[in-house]
C-alpha positions as CSV (number, residue, x, y, z in Angstrom):
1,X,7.9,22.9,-144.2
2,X,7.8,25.0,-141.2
3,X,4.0,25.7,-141.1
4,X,3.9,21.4,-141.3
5,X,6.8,20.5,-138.4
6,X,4.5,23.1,-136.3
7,X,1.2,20.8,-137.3
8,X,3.2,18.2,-136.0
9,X,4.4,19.4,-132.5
10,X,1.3,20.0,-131.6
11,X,-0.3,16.5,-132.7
12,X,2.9,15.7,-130.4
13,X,1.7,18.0,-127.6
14,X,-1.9,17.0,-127.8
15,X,-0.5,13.2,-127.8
16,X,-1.7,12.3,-131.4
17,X,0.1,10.4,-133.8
18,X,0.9,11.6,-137.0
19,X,1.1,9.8,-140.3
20,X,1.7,11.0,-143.6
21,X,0.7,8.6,-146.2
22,X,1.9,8.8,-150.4
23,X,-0.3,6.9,-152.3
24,X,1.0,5.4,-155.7
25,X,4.4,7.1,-154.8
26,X,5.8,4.7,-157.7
27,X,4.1,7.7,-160.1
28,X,6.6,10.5,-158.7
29,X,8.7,11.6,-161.4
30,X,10.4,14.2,-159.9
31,X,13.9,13.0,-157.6
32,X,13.7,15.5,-155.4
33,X,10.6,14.7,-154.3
34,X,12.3,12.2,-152.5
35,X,14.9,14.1,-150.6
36,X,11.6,16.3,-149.8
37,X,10.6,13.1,-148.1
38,X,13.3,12.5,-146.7
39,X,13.8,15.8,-145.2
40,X,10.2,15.2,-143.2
41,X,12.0,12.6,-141.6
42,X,14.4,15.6,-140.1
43,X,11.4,16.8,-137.6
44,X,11.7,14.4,-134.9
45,X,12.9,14.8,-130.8
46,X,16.0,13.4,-129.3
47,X,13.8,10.1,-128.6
48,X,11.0,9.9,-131.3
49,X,10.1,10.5,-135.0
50,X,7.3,13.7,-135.2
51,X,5.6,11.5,-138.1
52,X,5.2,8.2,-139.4
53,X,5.8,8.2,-143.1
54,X,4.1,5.4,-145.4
55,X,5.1,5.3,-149.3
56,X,2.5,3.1,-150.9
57,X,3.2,1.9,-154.3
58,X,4.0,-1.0,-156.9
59,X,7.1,-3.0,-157.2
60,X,9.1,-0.4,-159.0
61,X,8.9,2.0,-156.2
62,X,11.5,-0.4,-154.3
63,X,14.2,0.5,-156.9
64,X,13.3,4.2,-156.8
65,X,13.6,4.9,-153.4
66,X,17.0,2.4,-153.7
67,X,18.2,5.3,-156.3
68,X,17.8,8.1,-153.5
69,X,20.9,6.3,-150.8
70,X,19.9,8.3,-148.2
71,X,16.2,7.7,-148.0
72,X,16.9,4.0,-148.2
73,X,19.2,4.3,-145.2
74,X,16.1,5.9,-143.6
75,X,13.7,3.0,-144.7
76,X,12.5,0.9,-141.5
77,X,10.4,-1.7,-142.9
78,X,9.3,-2.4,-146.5
């Protein structure tokens, strides 16, 4: 986790965007993948988000990331 919030700053510092995309997230078995995921949303500045974070999935993906309260607090657009 460090060695990626340092990959980050600089993308900030170099003025790139960052995106981190999970494909067929609806296959993670394992919960705490989740608050993994949301901990990434941790590494931000007082006035911005170090990464964008797409979860790409089927339907049932909605209900798991519903299961995990705060990640779904953290969910901007679905």
């Amino acid at each position: 986790m460090v060695l990626l919030k340092s990959v980050l700053m600089n993308n900030y510092q170099d003025g790139k965007e960052s995106v981190i995309v999970i494909d067929e997230a609806h296959t993670i078995e394992d919960e705490h993948v989740f608050e993994e995921i949301r901990l990434l949303l941790n590494f931000q500045l007082p006035d911005r988000f170090l990464a964008t974070i797409l979860l790409l999935g089927q339907p049932e993906l909605t209900s798991m990331v519903k299961a995990s309260k705060q990640l779904d607090q953290r969910i901007a657009i679905r």
